[in-house]
N, C-alpha and C positions, 0 to 999 in steps of 0.2 A: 222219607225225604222226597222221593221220588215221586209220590200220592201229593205235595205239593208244590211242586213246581213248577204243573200246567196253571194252578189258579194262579201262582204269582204270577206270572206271564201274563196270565188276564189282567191281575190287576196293578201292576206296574201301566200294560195299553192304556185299559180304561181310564186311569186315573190323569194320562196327559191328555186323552182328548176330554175327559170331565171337567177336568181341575183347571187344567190351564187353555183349552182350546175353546170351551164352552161358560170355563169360567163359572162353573157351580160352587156357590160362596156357601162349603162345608168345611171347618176345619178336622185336622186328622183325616184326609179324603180315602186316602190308603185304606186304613182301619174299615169307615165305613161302608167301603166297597166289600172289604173282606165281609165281613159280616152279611151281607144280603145274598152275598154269593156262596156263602156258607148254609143258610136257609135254603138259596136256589137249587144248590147243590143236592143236598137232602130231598129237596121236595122233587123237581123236576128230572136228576139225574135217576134218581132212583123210579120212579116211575117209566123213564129212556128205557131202561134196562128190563125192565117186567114187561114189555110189553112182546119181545120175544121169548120169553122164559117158560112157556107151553108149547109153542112153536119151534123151541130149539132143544125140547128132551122130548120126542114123542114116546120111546122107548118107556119111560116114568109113564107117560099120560097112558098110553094104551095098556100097558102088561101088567102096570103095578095097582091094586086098590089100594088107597089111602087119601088122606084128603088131600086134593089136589092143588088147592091153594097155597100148600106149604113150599109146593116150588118155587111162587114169584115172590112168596115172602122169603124166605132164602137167598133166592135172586136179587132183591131188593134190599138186605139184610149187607150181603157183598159189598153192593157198592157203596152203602149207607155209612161202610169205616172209612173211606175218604171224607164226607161229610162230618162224619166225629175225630178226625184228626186236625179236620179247619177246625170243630168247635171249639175243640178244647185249647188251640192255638190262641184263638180268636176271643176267650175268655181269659185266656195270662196275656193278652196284648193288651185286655181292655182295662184292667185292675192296673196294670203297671202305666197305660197312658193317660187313662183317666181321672190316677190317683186315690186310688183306694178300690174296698171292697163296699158297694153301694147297697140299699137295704132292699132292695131292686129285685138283686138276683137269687132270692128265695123264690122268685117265682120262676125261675128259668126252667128247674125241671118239668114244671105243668105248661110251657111254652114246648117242652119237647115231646110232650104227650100228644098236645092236639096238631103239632106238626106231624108225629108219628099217624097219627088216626089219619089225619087228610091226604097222606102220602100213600098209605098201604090202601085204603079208600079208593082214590084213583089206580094205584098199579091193579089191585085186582078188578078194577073195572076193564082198564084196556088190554089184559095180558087175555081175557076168555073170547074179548070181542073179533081179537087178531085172528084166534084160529079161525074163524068163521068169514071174516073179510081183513084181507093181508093187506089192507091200504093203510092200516092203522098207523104199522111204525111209518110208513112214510108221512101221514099227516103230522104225526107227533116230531119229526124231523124239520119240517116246514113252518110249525107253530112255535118251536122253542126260542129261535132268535126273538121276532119279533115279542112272544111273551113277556119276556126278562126286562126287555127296552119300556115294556105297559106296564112293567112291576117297578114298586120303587127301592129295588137293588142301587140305582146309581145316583140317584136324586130323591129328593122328599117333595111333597106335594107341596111344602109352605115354602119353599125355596126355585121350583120349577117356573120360569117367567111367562111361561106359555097358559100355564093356570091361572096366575092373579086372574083373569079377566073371564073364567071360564068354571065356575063352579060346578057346573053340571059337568063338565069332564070330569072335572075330581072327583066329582063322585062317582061315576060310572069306572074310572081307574079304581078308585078304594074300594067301592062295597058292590060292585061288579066284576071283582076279580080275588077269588077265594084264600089266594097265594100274599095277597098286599097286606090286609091285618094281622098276619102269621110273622110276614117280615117285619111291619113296623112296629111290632109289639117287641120281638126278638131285638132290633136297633133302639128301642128305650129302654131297654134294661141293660145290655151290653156297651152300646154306644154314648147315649145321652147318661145314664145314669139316672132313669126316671122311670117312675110307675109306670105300666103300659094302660091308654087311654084304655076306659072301662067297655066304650063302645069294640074296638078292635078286640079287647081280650074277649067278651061274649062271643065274637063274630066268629073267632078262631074257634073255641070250644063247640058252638053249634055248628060252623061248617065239616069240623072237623067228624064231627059223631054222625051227621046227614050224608056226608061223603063215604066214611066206612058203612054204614048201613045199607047206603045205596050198591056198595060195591059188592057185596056182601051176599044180598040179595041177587044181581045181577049173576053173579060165580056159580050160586046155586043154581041160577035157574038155566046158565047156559052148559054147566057143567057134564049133564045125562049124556051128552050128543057128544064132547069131545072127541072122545077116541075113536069114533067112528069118524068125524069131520079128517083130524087127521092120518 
């Protein structure tokens, strides 16, 4: 209960200055906010947290062999049950306001894989970078508000007024930001009740396997040096 009562809070704010202040013509605006921010949560909170998670067990990194990766997936594993406590909210809120069970959500588990891969992807990218340059969590601090507001958590791109006139924004917002065809594939199968566009779902599965590989590699390669840096 307690694990959701900060996002309700968010999205009770969000939803008067969306809904009624900005006037975003989404019906069930509650719901849809849940949902994005359920994604967000997963993806960005959990990555927040990995990024100290070598930096805050030296004790593990330096005394212990084993592979050392398994502490920011741990770390990231933590906080990733708030994010499964929105989902599974946020899937009996969508069945019961959307009115049924839609033929949609056979894909959701492969929605939570390639979420899963672009999330552990990045965390172990910035948790090996941190030891080495501690400015990390602080950028990751500074880039998260504005992030969320570039993601379409709050508003969809066909609904956005600022867009009609601006195509090449859209598209630097959608297919230059790795986090947006994860969320709006997850809000068409949860929220509309619709196949997720085929371009987004590609987009998700290859960023997703390019981002763990990336990170992956990255881990290894900065991993020899850890316990001496710390």
């Amino acid at each position: 209960l307690w694990t959701l009562i900060t996002p309700a809070i968010m999205i009770g704010a969000y939803t008067v200055v969306f809904r009624y202040v900005f006037r975003i013509d989404i019906p069930n605006y509650a719901l849809f906010i849940f949902i994005g921010l359920t994604v967000w949560t997963l993806f960005f909170g959990s990555a927040t947290v990995a990024v100290s998670s070598l930096v805050g067990q030296p004790g593990l990194v330096t005394k212990v062999r084993f592979p050392r990766a398994l502490i920011t997936i741990a770390t990231m594993g933590g906080n990733a049950l708030t994010g499964v406590a929105m989902l599974i909210v946020a899937i009996v809120t969508s069945v019961v306001v959307t009115g049924g069970v839609h033929p949609s959500l056979v894909l959701l588990p492969v929605l939570v894989v390639f979420l899963a891969m672009l999330t552990v992807g990045f965390g172990v990218i910035v948790a090996p970078v941190q030891v080495y340059f501690r400015d990390v969590e602080h950028i990751m601090a500074a880039i998260g508000l504005p992030w969320i507001f570039l993601s379409p958590v709050f508003y969809t791109f066909a609904t956005a007024p600022g867009l009609q006139d601006s195509p090449l924004l859209e598209a630097v917002l959608h297919w230059g930001n790795p986090p947006a065809p994860i969320i709006l594939a997850f809000q068409d199968v949860l929220f509309w009740g619709t196949w997720p566009n085929v371009g987004d779902l590609l987009y998700a599965g290859v960023a997703g396997a390019v981002v763990l590989a990336i990170g992956i590699r990255v881990f290894r390669r900065l991993e020899p040096e850890m316990a001496a840096e710390l």
